[in-house]
PDB file of N, CA, C and O in Angstrom:
ATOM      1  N   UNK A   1      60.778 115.678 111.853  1.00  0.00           N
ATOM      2  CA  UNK A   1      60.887 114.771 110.747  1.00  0.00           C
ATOM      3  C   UNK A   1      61.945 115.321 109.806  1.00  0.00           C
ATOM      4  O   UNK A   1      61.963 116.528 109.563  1.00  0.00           O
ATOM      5  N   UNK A   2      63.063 114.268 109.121  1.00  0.00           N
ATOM      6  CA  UNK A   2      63.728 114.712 108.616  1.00  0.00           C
ATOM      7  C   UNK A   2      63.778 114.167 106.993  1.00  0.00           C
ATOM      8  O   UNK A   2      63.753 112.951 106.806  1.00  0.00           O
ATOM      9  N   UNK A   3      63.847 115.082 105.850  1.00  0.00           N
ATOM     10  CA  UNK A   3      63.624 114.175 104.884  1.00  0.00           C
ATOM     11  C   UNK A   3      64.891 113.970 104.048  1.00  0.00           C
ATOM     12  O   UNK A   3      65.785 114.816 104.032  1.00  0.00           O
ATOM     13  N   UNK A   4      64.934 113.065 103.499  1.00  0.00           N
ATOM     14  CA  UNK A   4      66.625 112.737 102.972  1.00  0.00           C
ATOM     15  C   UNK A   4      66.163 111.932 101.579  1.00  0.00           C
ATOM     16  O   UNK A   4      65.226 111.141 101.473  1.00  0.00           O
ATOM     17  N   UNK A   5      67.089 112.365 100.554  1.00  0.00           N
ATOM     18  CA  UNK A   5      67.354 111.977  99.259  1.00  0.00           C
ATOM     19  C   UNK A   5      68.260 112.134  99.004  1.00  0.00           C
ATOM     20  O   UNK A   5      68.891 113.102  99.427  1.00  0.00           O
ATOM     21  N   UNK A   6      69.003 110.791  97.769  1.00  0.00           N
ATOM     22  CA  UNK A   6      70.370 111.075  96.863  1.00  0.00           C
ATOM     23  C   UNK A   6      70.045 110.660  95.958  1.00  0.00           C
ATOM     24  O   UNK A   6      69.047 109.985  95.704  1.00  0.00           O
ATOM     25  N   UNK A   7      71.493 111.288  94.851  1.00  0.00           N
ATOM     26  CA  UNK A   7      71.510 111.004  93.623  1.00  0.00           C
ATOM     27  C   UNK A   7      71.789 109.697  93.151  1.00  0.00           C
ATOM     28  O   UNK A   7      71.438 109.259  92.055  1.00  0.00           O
ATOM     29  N   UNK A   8      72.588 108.945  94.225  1.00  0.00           N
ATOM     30  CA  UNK A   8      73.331 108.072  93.654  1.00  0.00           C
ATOM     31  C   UNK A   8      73.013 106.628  95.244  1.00  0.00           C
ATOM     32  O   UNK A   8      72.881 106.821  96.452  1.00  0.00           O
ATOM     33  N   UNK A   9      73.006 105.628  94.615  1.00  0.00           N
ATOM     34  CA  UNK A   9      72.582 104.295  95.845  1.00  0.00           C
ATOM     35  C   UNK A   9      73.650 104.921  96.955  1.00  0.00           C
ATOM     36  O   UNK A   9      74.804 104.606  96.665  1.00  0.00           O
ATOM     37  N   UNK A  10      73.541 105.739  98.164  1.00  0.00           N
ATOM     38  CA  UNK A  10      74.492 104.889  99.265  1.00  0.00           C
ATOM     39  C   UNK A  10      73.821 104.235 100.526  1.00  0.00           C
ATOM     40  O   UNK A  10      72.775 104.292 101.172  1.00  0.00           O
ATOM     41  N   UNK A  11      75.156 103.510 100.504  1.00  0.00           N
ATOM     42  CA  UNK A  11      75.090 102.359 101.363  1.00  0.00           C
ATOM     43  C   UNK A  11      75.282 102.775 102.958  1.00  0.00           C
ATOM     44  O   UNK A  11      75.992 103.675 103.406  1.00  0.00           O
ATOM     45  N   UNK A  12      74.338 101.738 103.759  1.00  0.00           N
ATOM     46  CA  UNK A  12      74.623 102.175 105.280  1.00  0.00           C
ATOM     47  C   UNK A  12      74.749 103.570 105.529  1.00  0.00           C
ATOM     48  O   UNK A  12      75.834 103.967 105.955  1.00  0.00           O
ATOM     49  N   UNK A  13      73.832 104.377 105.339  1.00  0.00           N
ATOM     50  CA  UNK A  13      73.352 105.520 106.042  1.00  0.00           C
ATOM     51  C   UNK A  13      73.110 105.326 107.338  1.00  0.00           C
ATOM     52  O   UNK A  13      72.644 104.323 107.878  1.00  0.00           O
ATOM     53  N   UNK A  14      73.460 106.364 107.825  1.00  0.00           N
ATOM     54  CA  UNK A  14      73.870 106.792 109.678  1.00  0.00           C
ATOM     55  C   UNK A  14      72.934 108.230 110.285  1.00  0.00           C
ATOM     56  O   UNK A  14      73.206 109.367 109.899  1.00  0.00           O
ATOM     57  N   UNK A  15      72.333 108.071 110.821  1.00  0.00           N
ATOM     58  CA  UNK A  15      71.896 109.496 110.843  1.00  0.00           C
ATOM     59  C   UNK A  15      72.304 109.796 112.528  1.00  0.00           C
ATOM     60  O   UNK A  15      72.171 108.898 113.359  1.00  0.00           O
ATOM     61  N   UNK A  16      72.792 111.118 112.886  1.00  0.00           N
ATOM     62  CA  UNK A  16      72.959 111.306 114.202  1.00  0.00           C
ATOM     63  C   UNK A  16      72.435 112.508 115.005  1.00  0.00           C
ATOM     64  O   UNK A  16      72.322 113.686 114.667  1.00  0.00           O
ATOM     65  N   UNK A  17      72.150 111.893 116.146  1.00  0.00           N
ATOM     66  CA  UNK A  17      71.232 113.326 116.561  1.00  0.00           C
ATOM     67  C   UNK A  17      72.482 113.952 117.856  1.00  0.00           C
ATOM     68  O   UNK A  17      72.284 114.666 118.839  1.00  0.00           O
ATOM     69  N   UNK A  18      73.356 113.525 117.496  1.00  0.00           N
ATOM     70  CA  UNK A  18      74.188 114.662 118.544  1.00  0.00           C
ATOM     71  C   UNK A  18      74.424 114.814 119.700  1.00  0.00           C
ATOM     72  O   UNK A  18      74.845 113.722 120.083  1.00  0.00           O
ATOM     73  N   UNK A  19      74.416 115.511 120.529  1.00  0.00           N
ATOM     74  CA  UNK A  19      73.903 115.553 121.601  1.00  0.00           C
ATOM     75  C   UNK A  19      72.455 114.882 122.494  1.00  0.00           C
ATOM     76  O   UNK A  19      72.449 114.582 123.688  1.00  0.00           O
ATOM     77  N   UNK A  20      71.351 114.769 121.576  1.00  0.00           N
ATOM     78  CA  UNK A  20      70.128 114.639 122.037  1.00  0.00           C
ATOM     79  C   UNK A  20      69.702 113.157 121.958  1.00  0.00           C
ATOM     80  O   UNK A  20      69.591 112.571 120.881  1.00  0.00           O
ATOM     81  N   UNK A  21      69.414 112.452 123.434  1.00  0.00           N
ATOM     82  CA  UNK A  21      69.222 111.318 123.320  1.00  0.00           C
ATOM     83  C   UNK A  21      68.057 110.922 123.087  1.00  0.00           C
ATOM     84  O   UNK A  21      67.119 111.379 123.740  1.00  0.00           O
ATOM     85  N   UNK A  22      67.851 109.903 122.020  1.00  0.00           N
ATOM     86  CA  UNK A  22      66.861 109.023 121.525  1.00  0.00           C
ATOM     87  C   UNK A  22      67.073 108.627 120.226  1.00  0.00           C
ATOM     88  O   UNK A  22      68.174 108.755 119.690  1.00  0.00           O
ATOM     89  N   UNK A  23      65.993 108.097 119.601  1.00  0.00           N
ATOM     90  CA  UNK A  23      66.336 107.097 118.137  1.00  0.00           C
ATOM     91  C   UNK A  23      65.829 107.805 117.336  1.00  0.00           C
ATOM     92  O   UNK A  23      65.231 108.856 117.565  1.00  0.00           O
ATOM     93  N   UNK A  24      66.112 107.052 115.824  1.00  0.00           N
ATOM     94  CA  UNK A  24      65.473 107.353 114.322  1.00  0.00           C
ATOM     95  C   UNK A  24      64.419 106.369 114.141  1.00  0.00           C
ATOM     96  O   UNK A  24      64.460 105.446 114.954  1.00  0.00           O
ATOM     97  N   UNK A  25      63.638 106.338 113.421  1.00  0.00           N
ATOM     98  CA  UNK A  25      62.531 105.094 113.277  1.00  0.00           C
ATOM     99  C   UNK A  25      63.347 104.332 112.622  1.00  0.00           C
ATOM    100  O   UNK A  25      63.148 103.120 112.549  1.00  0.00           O
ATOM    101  N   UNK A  26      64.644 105.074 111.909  1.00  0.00           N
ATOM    102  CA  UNK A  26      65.689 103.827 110.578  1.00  0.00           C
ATOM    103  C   UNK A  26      66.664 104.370 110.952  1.00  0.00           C
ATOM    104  O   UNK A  26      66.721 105.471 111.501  1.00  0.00           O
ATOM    105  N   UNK A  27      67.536 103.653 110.693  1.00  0.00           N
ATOM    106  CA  UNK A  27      69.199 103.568 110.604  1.00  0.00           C
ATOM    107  C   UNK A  27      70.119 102.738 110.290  1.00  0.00           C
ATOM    108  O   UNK A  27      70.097 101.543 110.584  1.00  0.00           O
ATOM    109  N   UNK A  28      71.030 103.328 109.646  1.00  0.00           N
ATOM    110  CA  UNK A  28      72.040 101.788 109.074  1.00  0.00           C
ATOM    111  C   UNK A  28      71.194 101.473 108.145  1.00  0.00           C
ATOM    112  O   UNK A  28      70.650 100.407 108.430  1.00  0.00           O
ATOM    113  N   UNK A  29      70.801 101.948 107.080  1.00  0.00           N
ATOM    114  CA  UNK A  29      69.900 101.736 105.918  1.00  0.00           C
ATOM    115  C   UNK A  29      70.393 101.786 104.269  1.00  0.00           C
ATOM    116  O   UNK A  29      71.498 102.300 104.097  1.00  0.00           O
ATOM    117  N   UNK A  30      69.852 101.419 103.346  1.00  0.00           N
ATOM    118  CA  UNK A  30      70.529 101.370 101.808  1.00  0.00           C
ATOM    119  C   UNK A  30      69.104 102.408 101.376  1.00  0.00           C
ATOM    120  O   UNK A  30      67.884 102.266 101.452  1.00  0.00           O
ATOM    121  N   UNK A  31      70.226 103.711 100.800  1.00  0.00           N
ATOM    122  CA  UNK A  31      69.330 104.698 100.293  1.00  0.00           C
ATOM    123  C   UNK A  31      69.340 104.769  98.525  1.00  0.00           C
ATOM    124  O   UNK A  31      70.324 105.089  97.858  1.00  0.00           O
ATOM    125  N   UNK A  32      67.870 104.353  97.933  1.00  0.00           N
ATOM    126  CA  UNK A  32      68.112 104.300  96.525  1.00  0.00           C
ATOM    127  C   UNK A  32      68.362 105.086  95.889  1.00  0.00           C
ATOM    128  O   UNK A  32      68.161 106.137  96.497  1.00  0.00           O
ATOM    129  N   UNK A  33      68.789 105.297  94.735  1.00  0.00           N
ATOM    130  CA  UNK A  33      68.345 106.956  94.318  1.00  0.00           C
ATOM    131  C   UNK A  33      66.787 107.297  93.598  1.00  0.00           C
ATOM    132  O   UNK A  33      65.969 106.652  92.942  1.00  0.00           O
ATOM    133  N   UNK A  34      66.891 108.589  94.087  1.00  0.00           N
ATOM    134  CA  UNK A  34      65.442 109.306  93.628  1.00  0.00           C
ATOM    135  C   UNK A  34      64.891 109.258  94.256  1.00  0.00           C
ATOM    136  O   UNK A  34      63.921 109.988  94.048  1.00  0.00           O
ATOM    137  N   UNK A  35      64.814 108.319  95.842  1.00  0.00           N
ATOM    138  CA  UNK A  35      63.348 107.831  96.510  1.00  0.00           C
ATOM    139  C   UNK A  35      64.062 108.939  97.815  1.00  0.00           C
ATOM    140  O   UNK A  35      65.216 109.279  98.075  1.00  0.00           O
ATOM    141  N   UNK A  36      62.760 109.243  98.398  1.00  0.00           N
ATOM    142  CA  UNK A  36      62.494 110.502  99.537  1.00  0.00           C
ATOM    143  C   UNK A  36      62.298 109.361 100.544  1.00  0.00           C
ATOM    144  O   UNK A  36      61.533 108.417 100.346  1.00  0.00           O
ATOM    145  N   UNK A  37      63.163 109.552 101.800  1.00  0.00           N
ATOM    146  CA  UNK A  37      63.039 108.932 102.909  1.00  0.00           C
ATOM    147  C   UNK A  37      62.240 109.822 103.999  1.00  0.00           C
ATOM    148  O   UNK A  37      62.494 111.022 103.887  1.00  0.00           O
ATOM    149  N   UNK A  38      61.572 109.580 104.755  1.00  0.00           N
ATOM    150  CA  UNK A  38      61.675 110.214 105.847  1.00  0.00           C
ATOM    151  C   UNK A  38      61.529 109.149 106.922  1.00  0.00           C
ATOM    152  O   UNK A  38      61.112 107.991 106.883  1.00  0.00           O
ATOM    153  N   UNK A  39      62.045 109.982 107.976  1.00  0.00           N
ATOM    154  CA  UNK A  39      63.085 109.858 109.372  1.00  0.00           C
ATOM    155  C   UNK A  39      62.223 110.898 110.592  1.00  0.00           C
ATOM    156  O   UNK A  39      62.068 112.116 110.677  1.00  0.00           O
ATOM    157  N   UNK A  40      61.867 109.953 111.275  1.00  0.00           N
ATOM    158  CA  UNK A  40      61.660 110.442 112.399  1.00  0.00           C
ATOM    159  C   UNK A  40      62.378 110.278 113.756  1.00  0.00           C
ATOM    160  O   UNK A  40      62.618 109.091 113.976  1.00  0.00           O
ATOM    161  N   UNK A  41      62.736 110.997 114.596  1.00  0.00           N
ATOM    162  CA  UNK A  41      63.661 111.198 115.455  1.00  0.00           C
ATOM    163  C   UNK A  41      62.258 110.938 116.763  1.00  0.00           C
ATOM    164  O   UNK A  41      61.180 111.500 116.568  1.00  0.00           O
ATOM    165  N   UNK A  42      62.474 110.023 118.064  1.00  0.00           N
ATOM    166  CA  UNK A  42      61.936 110.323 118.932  1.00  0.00           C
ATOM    167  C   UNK A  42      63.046 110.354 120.157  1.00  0.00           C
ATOM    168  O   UNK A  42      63.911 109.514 120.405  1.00  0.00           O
ATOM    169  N   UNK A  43      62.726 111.674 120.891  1.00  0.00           N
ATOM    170  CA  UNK A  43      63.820 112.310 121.930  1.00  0.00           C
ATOM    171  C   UNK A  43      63.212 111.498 123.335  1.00  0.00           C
ATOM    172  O   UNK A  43      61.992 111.438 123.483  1.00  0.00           O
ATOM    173  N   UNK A  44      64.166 110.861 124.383  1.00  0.00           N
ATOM    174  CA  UNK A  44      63.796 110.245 124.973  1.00  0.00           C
ATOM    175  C   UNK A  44      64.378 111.821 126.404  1.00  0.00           C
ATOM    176  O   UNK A  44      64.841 111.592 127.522  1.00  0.00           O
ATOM    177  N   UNK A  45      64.121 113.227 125.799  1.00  0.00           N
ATOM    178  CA  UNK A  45      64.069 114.557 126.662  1.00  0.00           C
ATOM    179  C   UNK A  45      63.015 115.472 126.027  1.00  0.00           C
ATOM    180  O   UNK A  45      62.298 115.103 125.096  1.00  0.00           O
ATOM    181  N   UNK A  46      62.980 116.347 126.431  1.00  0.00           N
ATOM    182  CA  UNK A  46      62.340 117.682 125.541  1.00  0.00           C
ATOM    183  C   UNK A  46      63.132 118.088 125.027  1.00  0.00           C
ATOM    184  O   UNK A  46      64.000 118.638 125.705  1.00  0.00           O
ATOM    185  N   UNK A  47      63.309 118.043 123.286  1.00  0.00           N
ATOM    186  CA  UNK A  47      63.903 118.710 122.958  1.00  0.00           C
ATOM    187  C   UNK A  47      62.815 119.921 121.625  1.00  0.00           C
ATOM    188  O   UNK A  47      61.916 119.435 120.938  1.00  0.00           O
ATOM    189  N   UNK A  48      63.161 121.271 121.567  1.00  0.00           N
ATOM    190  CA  UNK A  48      62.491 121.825 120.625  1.00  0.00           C
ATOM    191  C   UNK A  48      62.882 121.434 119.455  1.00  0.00           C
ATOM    192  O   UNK A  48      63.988 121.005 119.125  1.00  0.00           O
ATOM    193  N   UNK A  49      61.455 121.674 118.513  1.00  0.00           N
ATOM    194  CA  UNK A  49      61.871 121.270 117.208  1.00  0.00           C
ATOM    195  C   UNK A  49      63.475 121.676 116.065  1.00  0.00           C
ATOM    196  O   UNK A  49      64.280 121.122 115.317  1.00  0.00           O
ATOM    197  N   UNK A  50      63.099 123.105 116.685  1.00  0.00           N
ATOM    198  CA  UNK A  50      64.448 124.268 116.282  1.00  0.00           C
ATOM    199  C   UNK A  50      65.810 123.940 116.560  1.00  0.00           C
ATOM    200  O   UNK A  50      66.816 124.255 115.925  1.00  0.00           O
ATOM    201  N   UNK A  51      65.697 123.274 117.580  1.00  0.00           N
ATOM    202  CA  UNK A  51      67.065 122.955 118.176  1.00  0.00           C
ATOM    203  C   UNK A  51      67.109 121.556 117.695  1.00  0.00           C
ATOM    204  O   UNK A  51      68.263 121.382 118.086  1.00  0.00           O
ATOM    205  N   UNK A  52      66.766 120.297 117.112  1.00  0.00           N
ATOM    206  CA  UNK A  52      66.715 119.269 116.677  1.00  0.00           C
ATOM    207  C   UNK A  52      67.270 119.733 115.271  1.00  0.00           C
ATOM    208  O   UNK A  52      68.316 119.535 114.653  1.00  0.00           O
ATOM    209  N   UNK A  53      66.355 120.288 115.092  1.00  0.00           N
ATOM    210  CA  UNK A  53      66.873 120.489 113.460  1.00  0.00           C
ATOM    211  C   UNK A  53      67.934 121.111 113.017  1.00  0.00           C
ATOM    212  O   UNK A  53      68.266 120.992 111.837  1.00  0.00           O
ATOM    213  N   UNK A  54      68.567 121.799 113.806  1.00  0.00           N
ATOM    214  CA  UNK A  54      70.128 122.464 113.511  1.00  0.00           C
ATOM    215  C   UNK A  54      71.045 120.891 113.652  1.00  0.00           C
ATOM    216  O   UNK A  54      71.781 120.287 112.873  1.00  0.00           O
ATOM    217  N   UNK A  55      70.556 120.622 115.080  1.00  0.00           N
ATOM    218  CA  UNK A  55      71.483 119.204 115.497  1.00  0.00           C
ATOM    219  C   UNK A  55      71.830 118.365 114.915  1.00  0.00           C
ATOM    220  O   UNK A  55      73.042 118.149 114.887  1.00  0.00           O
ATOM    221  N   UNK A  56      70.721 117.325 114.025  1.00  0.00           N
ATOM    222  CA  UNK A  56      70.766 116.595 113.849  1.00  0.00           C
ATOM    223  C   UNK A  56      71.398 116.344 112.051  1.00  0.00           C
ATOM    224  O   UNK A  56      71.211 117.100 111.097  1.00  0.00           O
ATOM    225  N   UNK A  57      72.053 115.218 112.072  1.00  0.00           N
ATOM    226  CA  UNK A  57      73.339 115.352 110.836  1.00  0.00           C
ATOM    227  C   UNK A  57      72.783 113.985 110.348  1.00  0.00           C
ATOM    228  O   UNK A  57      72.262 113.149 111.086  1.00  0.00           O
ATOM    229  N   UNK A  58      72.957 113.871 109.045  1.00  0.00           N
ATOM    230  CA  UNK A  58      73.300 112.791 108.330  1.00  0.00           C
ATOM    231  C   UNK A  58      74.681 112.447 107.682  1.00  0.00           C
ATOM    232  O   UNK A  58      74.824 111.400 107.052  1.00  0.00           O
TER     233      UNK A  58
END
C-alpha cells in the first residue's frame, strides 16, 4: 500500500509500478490538497513487498 499526499490540487496523477506487472486500485486521478490517498498495487507475479516499494514511482 502506498500512501500519497500534496500540497497543492494536481491533476491526473499516474502512478507506476515499473517493471512489475499489475494495477493500482486508482489511476489517472485529481489529488486534493491535504487529503491522504491510499493506493493499492495488485501484482499479477510474486512480487516482495521490499522490492515493490523501492519500484514503484509516482
Amino acid at each position: 500500500m502506498k500512501f500519497l499526499q500534496s500540497d497543492a490540487t494536481a491533476v491526473y496523477v499516474m502512478l507506476d509500478s515499473g517493471a512489475f506487472q499489475g494495477y493500482f486500485n486508482d489511476n489517472g486521478f485529481l489529488m486534493n490538497p491535504n487529503k491522504v490517498y491510499s493506493m493499492t498495487f495488485t501484482s499479477w507475479t510474486d512480487v516482495s513487498v521490499e522490492d515493490a516499494t523501492k519500484n514503484i514511482q509516482t
